[in-house]
N, C-alpha and C positions, 0 to 999 in steps of 0.2 A: 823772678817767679817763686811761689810762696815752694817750700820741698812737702815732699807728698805727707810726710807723718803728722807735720802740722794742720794739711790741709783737712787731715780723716781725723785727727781730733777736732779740729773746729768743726765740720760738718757732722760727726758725731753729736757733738755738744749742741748745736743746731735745732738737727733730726732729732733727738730725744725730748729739745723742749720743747720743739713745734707738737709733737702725739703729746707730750705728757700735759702741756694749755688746752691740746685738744679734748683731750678726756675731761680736764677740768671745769672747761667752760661752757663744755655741751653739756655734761651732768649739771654745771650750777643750773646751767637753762630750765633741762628738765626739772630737776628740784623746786626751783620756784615755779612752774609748771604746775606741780604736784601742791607745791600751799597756797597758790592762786584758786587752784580749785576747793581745798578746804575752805578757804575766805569765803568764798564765792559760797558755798555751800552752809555757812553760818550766817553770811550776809541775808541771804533768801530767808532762812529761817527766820532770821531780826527783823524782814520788813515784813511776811506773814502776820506774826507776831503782832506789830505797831498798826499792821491795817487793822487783824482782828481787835486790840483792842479801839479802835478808832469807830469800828461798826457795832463792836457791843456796847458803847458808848453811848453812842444814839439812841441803840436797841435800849440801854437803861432809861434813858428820856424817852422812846417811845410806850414803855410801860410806865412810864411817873404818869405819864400825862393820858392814857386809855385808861387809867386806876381812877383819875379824878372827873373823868365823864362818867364813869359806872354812874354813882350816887347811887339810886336804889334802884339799878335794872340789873343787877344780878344778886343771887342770894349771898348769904355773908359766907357762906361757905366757900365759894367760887370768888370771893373778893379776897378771903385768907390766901386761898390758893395763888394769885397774882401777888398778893403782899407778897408771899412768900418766896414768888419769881423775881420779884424787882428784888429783892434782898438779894438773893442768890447773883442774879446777874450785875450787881454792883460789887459783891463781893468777888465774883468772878476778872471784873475790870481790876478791881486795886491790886488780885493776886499776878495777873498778867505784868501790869506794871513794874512791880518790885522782880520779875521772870525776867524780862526785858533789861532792866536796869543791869539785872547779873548778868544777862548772855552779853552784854555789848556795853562796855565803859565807857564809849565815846557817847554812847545816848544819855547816861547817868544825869547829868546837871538839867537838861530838856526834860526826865521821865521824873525826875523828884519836883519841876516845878510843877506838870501834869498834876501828880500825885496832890497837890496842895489844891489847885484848880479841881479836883473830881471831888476831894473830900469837902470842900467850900459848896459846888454843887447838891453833894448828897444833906448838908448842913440844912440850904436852903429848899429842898424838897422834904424835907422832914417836917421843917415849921410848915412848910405848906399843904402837907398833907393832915397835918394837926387840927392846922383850922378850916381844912376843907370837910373835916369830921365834923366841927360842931358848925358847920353851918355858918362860917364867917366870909363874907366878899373876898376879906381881906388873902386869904388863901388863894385865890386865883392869881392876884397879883405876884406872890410869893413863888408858882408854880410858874408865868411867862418870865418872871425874873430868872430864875432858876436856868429857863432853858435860854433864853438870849444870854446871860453869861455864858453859859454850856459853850456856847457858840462861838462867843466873843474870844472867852478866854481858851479852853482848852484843846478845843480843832485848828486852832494854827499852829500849837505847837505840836499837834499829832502831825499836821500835812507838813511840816518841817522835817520832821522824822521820817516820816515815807517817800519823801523826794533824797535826804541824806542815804536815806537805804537804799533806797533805787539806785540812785547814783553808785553806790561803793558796789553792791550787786552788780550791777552791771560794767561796774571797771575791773572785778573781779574774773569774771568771767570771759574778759578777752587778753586774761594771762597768758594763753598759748603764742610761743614764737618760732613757727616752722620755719621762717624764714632766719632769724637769726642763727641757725640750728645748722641752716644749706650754707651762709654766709663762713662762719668757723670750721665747718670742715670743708671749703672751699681753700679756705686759706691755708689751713694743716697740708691738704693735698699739693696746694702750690709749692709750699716749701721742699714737699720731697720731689714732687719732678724734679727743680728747682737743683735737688742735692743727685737726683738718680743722674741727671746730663752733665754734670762736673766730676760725677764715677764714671761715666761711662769715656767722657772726654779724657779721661787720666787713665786709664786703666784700660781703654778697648774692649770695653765690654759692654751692652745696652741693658741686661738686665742685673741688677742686686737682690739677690732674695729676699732679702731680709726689707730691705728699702720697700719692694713688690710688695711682700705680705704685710708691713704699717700700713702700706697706701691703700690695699684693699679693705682692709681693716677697717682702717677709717671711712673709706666710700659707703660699705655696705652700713656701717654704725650711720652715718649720716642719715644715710637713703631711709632705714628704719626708724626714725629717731625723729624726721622730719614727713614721714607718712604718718607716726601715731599721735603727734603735735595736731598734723590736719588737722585728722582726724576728729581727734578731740576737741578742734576750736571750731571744725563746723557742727561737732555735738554741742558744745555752747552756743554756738546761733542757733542752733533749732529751739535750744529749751529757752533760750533768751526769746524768738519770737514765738515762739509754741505754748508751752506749761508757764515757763515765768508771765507773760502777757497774758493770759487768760487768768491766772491767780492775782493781777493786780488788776485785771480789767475787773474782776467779777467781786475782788474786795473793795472798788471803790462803786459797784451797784448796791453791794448789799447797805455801805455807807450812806449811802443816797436813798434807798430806799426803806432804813430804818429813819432817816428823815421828816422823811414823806410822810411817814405813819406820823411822827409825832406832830407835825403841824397839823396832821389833822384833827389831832384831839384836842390841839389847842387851839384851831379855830370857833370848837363845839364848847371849851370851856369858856372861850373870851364872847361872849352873844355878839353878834352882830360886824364877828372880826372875819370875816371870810376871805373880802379880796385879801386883806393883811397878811393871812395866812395861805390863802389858795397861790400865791404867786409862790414863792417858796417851793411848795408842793407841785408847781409843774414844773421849776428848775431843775430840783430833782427827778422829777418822772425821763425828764429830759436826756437824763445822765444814765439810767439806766435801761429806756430804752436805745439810745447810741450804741453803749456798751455792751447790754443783756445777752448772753448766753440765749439759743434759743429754748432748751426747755428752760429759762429762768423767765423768758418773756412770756410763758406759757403760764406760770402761776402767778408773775408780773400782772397780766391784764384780768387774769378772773379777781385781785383784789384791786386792781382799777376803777372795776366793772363798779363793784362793791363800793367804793369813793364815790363815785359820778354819782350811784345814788345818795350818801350822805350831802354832796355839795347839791344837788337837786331838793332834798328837802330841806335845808338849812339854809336855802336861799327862798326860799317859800314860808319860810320862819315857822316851820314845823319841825321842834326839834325833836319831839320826843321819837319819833320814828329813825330821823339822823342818828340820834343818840344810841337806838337799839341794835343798828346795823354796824357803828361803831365799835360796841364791846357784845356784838354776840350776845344779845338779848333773843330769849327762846321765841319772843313774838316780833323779833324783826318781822319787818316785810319781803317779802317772797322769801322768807328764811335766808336772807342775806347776811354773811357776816365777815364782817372784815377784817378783824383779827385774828380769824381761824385763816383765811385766806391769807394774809399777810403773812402768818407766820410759815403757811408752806411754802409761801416765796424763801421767806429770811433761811428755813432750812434748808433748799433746793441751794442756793447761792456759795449759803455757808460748808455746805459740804464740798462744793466745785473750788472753793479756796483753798480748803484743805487738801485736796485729793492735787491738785495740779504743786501747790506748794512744794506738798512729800513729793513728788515726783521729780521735780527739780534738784531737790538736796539729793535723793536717793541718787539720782543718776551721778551728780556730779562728783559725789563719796567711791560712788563703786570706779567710775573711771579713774580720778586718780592715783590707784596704786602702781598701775602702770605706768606714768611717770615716774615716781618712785624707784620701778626694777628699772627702768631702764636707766635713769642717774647714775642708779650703783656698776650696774653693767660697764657703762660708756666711761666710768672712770675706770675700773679694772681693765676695761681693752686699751685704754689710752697709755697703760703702765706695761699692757701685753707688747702694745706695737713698738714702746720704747726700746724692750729688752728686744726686739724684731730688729729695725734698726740699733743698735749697740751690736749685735751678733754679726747683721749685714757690712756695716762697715768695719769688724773685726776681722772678716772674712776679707776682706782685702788687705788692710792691714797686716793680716799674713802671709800674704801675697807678694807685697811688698817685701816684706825682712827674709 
């Protein structure tokens, strides 16, 4: 039979490293707990980010191509004014990209070929709009080339990047391990029963103080530790099916439905291309009636409304009135305009992206600082409960001699 001093230093030495793993491996938990949700919280940001620029994309293709319907139904004042929109919102794409390229290195090699793919785009909208000035055929061609590359080449690698984000988004944010959390201090606990029925079996005693007070120690740290873990992973399912779902449902309507606008202009540039372009345009209607927010289906269908008549008279081979409803000509018919309407959709949408976006990051920033205290806590009590045990089995230990 082992003699007692050996046995209270071995279970000493035991009992100390069983609390002192425990502290450590319940803090590493919470810790990465705590940079899970950072992740998570710059992930969201980065795929914001790649939707908007994905939908301002478009949005720059759907003013290339409403620019080159104008021709002379709006004065040259109100066409500066659009030049001076597609500038802006082209330059607003490239500054996005190089923003992107910094917040997330892993997108880097995807966001510089983008960047060469947008600037070959704006290349060939330049020549096209050149010769849509002086009156050259050839200009139109140069403007559907423009946008089927658009298409070809740089929306796959945007939809590569918004399924990569989504993806690390959403592994990000199912960081939280409550269970891992009950598991380790399951097991801490076992060891000191485990040590409290080999004191009490030696010694004729059932309770150790000190043994008692680690155990409880550790129970209640668990219990806390593994409540605000839930907690917080069922606050990531909500934002994950709530705010994150709705900021990616409603950045891939606003994508779809700057789309839409552009095949329309480019049905009315290319004469006689309707079906070519009408089918397009209902794929996309399709996407974001599915997905539409309801006030976004609300400014969705009055430029709907707006469309049906352009594809009404553009199949009646009357384009001049098409054309007027198209770019907001003051003598549209029934004062219809679909640009002005268009763009209170692209605003309604774009604001529902942003607004659920911030909401996501915010939440998920403010909640993990608790993780954080509670890390440092759980290791400071795991060093408390040690000297707890080291006292309790000293206390027999002098018992003994």
């Amino acid at each position: 039979m082992e003699n007692t001093p050996t046995l209270l230093n071995r279970l000493q030495v035991i009992g100390m490293a069983a609390v002192l793993l425990f502290g450590l491996a319940s803090g590493l938990v919470q810790f990465l707990s705590y940079q899970s949700d950072g992740r998570a919280a710059d992930d969201t940001e980065q795929l914001v980010r790649v939707q908007e620029i994905q939908s301002n994309l478009l949005r720059v293709d759907a003013i290339a191509t409403n620019l080159a319907v104008s021709g002379g139904n709006l004065d040259p004042a109100e066409i500066a004014s659009r030049d001076e929109e597609y500038d802006q919102a082209l330059d607003d794409v490239l500054g996005e990209i190089a923003s992107a390229a910094e917040a997330q290195p892993a997108d880097e090699k995807a966001l510089a070929a983008l960047n060469v793919a947008v600037n070959d785009y704006a290349t060939a909208i330049a020549e096209a709009r050149a010769n849509l000035r002086q009156g050259y055929p050839v200009g139109k061609e140069y403007l559907s080339g423009a946008s089927a590359n658009l298409r070809a080449d740089a929306l796959p690698i945007l939809t590569n990047l918004v399924d990569a984000n989504t993806e690390r988004a959403e592994d990000s944010m199912g960081g939280q391990h409550p269970i891992w959390l009950l598991l380790i201090g399951l097991a801490s606990v076992a060891v000191l029963v485990w040590i409290s029925i080999l004191l009490a079996g030696r010694f004729r005693r059932y309770v150790n103080v000190g043994i008692a007070v680690a155990m409880i120690v550790v129970v209640v740290t668990t219990i806390v530790a593994a409540i605000a873990a839930w907690r917080a992973d069922s606050q990531n399912d909500d934002l994950l099916a709530g705010e994150l779902r709705m900021a990616v449902d409603q950045a891939a309507v606003r994508t779809a439905g700057n789309d839409a606008k552009a095949n329309e202009s480019l049905r009315l540039v290319n004469r006689g291309s309707g079906p070519r372009y009408e089918d397009p345009w209902i794929a996309a209607a399709e996407i974001v009636e599915e997905k539409g927010d309801r006030i976004v289906l609300d400014e969705w269908r009055s430029y709907a409304n707006a469309h049906a008549s352009i594809v009404k008279y553009d199949d009646e081979d009357r384009r001049g009135p098409a054309i007027q409803i198209a770019t907001g000509a003051e003598n549209a018919p029934g004062g219809q305009n679909s640009t002005a309407a268009f763009d209170a959709f692209d605003g309604v949408v774009k604001g529902l992206v942003q607004e659920n976006g911030a909401t996501v990051s915010e939440e998920l920033r403010a909640g993990r600082s608790l993780a954080l205290v509670g890390s440092l806590l759980t290791v400071l009590l795991g060093c408390a409960s040690a000297i707890a045990v080291a006292r309790g089995i000293g206390a027999r230990r002098k018992e003994y001699a």
